[in-house]
TORGU-889024 format. One record per residue: residue in three letters; x, y, z of N, C-alpha, C in turn. Coordinates in steps of 0.1 Angstrom, whole numbers, padded with zeros to 4 digits, always signed. Each point is the difference from the previous one (the first is absolute). Layout:
N
<"ALA",<X,Y,Z>,<X,Y,Z>,<X,Y,Z>>
...
This chain:
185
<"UNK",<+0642,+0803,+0955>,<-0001,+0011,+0009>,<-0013,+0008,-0003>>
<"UNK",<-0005,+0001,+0011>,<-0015,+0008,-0008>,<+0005,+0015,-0002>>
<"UNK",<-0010,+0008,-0008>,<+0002,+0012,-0003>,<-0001,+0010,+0008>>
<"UNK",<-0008,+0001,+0013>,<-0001,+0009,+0005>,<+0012,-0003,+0011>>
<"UNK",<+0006,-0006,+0001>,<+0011,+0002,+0009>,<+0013,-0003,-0010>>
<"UNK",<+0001,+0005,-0011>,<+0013,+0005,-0006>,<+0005,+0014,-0002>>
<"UNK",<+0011,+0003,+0000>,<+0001,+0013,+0002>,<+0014,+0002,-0014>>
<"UNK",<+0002,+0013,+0000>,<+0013,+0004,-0013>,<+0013,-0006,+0005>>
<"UNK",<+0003,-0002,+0014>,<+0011,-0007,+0003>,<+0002,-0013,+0003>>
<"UNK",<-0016,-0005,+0001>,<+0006,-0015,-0002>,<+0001,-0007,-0017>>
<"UNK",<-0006,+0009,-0005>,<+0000,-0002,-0016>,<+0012,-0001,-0006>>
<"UNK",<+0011,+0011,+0006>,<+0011,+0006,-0005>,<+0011,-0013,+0010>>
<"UNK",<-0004,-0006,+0009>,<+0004,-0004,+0009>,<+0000,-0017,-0010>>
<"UNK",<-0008,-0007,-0005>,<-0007,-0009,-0008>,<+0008,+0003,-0012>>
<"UNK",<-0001,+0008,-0008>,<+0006,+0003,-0011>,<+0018,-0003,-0002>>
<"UNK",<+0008,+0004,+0014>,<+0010,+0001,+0003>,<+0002,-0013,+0005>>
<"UNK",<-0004,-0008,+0003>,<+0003,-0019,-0002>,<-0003,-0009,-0011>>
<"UNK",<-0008,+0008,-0004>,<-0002,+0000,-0017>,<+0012,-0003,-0008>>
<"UNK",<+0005,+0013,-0001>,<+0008,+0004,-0004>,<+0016,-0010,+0005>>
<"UNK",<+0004,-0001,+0013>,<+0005,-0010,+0001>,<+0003,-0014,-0002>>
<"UNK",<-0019,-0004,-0008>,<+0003,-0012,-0003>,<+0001,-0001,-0014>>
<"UNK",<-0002,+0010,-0007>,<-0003,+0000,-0017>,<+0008,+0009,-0007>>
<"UNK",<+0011,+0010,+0010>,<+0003,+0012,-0006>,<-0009,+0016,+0000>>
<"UNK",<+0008,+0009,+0002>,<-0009,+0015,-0002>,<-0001,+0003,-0010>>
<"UNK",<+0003,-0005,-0014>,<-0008,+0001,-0009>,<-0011,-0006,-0010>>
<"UNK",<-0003,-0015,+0010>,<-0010,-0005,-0004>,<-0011,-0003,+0010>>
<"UNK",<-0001,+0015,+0008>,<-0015,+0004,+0011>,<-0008,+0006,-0015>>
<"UNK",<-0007,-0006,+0007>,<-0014,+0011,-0008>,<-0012,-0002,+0014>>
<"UNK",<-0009,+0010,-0006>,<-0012,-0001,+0007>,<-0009,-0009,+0004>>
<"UNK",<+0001,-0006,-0011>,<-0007,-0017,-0001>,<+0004,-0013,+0007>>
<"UNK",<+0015,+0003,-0001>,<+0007,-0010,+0011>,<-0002,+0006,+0013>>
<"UNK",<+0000,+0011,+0000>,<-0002,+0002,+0017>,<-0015,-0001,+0005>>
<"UNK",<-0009,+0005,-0008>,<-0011,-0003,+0004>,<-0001,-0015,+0002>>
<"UNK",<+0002,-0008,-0009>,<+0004,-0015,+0004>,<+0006,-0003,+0013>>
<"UNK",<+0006,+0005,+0004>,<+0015,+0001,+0011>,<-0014,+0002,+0014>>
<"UNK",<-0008,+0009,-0008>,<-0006,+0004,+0014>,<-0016,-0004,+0000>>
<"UNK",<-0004,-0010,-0006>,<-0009,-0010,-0005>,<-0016,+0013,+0000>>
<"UNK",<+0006,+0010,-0010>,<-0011,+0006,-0002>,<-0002,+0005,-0015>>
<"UNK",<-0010,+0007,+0000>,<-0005,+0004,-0017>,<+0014,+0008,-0003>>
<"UNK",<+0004,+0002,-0012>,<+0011,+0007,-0004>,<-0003,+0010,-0001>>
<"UNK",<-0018,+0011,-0005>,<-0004,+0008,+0001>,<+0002,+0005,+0012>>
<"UNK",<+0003,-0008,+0012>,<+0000,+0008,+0015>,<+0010,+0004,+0000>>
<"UNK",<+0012,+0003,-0006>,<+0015,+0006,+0001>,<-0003,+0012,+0001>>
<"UNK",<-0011,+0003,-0013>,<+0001,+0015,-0002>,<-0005,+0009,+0013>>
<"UNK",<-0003,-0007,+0010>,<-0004,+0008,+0014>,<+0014,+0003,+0007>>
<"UNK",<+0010,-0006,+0001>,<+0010,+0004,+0001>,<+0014,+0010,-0009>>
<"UNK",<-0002,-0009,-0011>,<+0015,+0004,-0008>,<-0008,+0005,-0014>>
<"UNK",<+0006,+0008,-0008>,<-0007,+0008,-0012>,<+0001,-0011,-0015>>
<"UNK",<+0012,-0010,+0001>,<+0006,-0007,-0011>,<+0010,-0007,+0007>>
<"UNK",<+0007,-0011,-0013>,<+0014,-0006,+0007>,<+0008,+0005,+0004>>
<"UNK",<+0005,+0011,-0007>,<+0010,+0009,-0002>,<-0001,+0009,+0015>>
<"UNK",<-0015,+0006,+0005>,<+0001,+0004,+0014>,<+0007,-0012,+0011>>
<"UNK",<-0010,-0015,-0001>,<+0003,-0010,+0005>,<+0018,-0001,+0004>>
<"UNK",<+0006,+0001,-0012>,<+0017,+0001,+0002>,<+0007,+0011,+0002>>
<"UNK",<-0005,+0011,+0002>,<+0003,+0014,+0007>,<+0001,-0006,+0016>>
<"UNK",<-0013,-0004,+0001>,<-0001,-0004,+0014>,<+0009,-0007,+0003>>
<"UNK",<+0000,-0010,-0005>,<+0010,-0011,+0003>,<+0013,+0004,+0003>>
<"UNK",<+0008,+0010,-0011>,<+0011,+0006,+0000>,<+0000,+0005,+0013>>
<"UNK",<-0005,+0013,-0001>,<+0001,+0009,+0013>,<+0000,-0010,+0010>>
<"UNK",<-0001,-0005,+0008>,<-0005,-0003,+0010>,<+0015,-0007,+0000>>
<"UNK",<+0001,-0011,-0008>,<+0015,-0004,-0001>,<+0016,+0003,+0004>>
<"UNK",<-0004,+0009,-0011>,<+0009,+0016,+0000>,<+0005,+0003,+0017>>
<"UNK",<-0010,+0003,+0004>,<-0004,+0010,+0013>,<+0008,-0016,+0012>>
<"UNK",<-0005,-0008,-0004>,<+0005,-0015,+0007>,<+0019,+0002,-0003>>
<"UNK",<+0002,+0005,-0010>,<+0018,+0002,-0002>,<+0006,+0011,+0004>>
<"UNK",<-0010,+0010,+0002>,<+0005,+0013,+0001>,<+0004,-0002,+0017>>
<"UNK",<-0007,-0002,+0007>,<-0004,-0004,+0015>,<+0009,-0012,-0002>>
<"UNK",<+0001,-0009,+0000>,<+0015,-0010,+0001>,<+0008,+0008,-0001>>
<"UNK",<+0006,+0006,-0013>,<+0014,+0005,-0003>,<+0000,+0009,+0014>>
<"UNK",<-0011,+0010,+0008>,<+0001,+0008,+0010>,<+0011,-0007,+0010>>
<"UNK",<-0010,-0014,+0003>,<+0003,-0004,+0015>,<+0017,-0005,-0001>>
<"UNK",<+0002,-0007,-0014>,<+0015,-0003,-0004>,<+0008,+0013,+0003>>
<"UNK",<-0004,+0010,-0004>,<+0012,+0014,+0002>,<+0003,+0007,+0010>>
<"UNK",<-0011,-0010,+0012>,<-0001,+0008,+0015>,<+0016,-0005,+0006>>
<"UNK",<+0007,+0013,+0004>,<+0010,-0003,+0007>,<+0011,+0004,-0013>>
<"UNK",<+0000,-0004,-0012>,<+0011,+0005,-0011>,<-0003,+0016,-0002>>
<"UNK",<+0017,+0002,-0005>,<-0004,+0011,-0008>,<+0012,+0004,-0013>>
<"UNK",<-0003,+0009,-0005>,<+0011,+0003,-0014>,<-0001,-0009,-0010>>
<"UNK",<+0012,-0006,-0003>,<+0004,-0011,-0010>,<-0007,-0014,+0008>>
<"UNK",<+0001,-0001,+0010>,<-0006,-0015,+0006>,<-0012,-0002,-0002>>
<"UNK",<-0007,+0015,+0001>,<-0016,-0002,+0002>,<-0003,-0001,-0016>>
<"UNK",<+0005,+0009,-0012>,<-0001,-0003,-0011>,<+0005,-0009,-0008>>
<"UNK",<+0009,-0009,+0002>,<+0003,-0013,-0004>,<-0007,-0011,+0002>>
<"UNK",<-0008,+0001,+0010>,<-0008,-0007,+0005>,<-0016,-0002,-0004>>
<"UNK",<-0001,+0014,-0005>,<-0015,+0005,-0004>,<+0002,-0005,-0020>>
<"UNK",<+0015,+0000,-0002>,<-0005,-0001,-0012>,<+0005,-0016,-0005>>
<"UNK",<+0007,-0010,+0009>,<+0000,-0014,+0006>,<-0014,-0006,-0001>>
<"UNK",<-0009,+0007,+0008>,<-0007,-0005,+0002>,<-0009,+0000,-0014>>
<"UNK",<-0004,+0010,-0006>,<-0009,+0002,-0008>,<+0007,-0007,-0015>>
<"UNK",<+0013,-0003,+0001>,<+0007,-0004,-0011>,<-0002,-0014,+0002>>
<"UNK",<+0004,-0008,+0011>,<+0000,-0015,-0001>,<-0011,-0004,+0006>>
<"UNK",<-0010,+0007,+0014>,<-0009,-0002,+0013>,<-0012,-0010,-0011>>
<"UNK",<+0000,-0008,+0005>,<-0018,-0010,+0005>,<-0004,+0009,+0007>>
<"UNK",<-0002,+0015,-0004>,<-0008,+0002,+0009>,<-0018,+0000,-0003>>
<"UNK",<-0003,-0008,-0008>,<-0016,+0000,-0009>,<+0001,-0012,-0011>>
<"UNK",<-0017,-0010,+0003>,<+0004,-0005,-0012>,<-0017,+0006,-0008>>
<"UNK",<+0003,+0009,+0002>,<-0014,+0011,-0008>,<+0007,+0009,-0010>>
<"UNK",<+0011,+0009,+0007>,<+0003,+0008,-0004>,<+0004,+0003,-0015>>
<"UNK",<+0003,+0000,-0012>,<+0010,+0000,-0007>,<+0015,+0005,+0001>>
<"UNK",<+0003,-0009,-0006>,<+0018,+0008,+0003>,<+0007,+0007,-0009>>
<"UNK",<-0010,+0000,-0010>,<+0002,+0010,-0012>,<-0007,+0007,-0001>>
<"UNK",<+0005,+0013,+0007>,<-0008,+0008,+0004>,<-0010,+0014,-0005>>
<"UNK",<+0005,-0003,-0016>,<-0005,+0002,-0013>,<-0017,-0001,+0002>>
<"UNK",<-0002,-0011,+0004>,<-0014,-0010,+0005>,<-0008,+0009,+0009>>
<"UNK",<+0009,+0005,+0011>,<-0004,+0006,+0008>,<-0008,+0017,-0006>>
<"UNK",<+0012,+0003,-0004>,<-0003,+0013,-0013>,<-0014,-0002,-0006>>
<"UNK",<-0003,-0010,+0000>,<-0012,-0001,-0012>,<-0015,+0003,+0012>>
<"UNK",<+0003,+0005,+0009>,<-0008,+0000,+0011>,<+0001,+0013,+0009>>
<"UNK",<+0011,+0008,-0003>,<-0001,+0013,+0006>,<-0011,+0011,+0002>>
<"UNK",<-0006,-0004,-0012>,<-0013,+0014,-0002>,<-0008,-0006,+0015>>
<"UNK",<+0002,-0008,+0000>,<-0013,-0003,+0013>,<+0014,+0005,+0017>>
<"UNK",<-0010,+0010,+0008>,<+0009,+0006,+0013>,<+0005,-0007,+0008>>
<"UNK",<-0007,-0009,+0001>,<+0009,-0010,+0012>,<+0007,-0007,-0006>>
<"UNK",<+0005,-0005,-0009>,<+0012,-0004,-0010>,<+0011,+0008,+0001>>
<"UNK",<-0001,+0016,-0008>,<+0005,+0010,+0002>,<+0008,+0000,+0017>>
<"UNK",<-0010,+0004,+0004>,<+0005,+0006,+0014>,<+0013,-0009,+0006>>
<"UNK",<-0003,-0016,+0000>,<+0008,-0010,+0003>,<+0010,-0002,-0008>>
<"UNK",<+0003,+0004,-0011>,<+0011,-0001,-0008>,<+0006,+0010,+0003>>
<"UNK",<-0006,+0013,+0002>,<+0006,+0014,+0003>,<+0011,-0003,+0015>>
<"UNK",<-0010,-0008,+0006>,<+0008,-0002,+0016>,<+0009,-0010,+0000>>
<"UNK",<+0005,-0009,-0012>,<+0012,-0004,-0006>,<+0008,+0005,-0004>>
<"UNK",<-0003,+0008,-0010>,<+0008,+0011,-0011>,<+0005,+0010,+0017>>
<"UNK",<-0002,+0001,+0007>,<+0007,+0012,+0008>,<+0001,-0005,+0009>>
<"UNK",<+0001,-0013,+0004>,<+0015,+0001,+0008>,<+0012,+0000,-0004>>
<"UNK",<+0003,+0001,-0012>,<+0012,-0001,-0006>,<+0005,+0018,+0000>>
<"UNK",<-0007,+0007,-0005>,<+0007,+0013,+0006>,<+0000,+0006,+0015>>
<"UNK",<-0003,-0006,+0009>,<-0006,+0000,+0015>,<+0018,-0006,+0003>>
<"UNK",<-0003,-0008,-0002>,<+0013,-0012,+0003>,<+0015,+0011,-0005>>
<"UNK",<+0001,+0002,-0015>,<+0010,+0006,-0004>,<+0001,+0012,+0005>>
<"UNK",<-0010,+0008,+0005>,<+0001,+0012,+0008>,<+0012,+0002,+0012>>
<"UNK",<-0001,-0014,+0006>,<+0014,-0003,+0010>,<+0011,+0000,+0000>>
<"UNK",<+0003,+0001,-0017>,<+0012,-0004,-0005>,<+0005,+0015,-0008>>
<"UNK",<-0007,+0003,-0007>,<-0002,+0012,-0015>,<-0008,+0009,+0011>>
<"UNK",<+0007,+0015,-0006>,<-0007,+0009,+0002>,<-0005,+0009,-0014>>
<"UNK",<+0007,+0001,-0011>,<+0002,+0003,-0009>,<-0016,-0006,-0006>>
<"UNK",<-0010,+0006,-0008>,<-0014,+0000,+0000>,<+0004,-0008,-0013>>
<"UNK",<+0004,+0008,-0009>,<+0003,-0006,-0013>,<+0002,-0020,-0001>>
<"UNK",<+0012,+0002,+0010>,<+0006,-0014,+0002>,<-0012,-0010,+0008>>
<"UNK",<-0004,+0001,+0005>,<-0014,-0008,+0009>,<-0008,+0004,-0010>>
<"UNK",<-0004,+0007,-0009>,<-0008,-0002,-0015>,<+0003,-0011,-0006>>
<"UNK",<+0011,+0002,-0003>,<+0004,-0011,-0016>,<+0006,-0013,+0009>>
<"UNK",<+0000,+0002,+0015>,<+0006,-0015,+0008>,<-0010,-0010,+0003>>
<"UNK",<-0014,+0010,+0000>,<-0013,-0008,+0002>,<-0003,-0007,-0014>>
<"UNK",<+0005,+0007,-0007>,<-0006,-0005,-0015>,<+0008,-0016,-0001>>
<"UNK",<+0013,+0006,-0003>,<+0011,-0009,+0000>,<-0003,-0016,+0005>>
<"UNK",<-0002,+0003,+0014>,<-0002,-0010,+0012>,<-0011,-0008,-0003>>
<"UNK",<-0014,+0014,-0003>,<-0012,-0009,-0001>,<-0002,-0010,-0013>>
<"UNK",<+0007,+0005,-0014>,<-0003,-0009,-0011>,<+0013,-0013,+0003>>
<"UNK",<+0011,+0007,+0007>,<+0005,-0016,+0004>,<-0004,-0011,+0008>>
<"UNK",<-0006,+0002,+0010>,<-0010,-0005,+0011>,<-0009,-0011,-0004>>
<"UNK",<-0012,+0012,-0011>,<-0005,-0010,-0003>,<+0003,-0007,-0016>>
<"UNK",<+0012,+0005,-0006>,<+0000,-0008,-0009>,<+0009,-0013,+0004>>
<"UNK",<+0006,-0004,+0008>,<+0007,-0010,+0007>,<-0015,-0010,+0001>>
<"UNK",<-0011,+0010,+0010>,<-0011,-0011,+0003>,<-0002,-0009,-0012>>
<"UNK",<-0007,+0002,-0009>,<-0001,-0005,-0013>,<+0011,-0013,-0009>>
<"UNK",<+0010,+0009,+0004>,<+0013,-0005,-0009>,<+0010,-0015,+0007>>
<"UNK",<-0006,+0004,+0014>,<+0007,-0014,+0011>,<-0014,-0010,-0004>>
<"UNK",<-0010,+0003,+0001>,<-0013,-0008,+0002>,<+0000,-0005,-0016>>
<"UNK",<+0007,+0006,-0014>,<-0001,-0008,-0008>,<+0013,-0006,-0006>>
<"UNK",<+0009,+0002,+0006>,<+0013,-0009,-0003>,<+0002,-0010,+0013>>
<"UNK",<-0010,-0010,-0004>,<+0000,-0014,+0014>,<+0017,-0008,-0001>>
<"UNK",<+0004,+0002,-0013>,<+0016,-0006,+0003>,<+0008,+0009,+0004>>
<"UNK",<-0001,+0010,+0007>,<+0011,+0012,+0000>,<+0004,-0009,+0016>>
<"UNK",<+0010,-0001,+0006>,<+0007,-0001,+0013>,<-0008,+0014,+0007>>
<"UNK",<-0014,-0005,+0013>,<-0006,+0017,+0004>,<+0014,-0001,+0008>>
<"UNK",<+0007,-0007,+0008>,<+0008,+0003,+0012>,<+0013,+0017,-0006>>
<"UNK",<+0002,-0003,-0011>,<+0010,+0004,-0011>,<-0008,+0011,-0001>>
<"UNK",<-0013,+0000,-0010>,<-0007,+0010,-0003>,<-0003,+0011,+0007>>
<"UNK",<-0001,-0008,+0015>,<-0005,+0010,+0010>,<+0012,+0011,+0008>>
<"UNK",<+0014,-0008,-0001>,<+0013,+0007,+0005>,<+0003,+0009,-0011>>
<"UNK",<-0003,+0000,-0015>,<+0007,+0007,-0010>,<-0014,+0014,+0001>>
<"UNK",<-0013,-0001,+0007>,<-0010,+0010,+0001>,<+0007,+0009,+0012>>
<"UNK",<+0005,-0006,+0012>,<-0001,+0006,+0011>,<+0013,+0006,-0006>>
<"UNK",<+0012,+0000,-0002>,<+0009,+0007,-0006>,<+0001,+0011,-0014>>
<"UNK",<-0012,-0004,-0005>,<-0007,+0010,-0008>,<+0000,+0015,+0007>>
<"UNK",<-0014,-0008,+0010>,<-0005,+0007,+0006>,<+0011,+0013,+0009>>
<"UNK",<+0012,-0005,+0006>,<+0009,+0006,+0007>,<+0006,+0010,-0007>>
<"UNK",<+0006,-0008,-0017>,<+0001,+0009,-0008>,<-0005,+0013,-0005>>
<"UNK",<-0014,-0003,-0004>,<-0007,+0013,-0003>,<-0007,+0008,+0013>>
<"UNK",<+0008,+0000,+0013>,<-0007,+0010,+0012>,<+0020,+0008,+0001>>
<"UNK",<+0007,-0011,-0001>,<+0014,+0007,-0004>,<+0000,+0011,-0011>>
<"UNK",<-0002,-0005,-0009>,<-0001,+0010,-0009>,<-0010,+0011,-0003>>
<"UNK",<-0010,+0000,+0006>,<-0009,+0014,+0005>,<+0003,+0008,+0010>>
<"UNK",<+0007,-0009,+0011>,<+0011,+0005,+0011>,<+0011,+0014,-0004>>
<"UNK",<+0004,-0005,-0015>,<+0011,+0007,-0006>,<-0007,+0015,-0005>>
């Protein structure tokens, strides 16, 4: 690809098939510059380091789940639309960029569009419980609750490959029923 017709999104765009075929944590600058059959010094006209390189990556991702989970919740609402939102993000294909340990993601916050897209994850969960809970306290500690179970399922399904998911996934949604009952109270 010649240089003067590359730009920061096709780089990020390059990087993110990258990453598809090698993993997101074995991009570097040098493979993508490879990726995009130019000097590896030419990165730095777009991205600052690798670590920018997978901000980008992230975000953009992120923003790709945040916008799915949207279009999935059009038409639900209460317990359906949140069972659903945390379904999805617990078992969903929805990325094979993303990490699903979301710890990973963490390591990428300082950068804003990271932030911002994780932020627009983190709140639909009190958005959602707002329909159910009026009690401020309770949609406090229901977001928390919800959010460390959510995504610690993600993680925890994606590394126990012999668990029954059909089983795993009926004993979450009944979880899940559980602890909106019991904030209910």
């Amino acid at each position: 690809m010649a240089q003067h017709a590359l730009d920061e999104a096709q780089v990020v765009a390059a990087a993110t098939e990258l990453a598809k075929q090698i993993g997101f944590e074995a991009v570097t600058l040098t493979k993508t510059a490879a990726q995009l059959a130019i000097q590896p010094q030419s990165m730095y006209r777009y991205v600052k380091n690798t670590d920018d390189l997978k901000g980008k990556i992230l975000a953009e991702n992120m923003a790709l789940l945040v916008n799915q989970l949207y279009e999935q919740l059009i038409g639900l609402s209460g317990e359906q639309a949140l069972t659903q939102l945390m379904m999805t993000v617990a078992f969903g294909e929805y990325t094979q960029i993303m990490p699903h340990d979301f710890a990973g993601v963490a390591k990428y916050l300082h950068y804003d569009a990271v932030r911002e897209q994780y932020n627009r994850l983190y709140e639909m969960i009190p958005r959602l419980l707002k329909s159910l809970i009026s009690d401020a306290d309770k949609i406090r500690r229901g977001t928390q609750l919800l959010a460390d179970y959510m995504l610690g399922e993600s993680v925890t399904s994606r590394n126990n490959e012999n668990d029954d998911l059909t089983q795993r996934r009926a004993d979450f949604s009944a979880n899940i029923a559980q602890i909106l009952a019991m904030l209910r109270n």
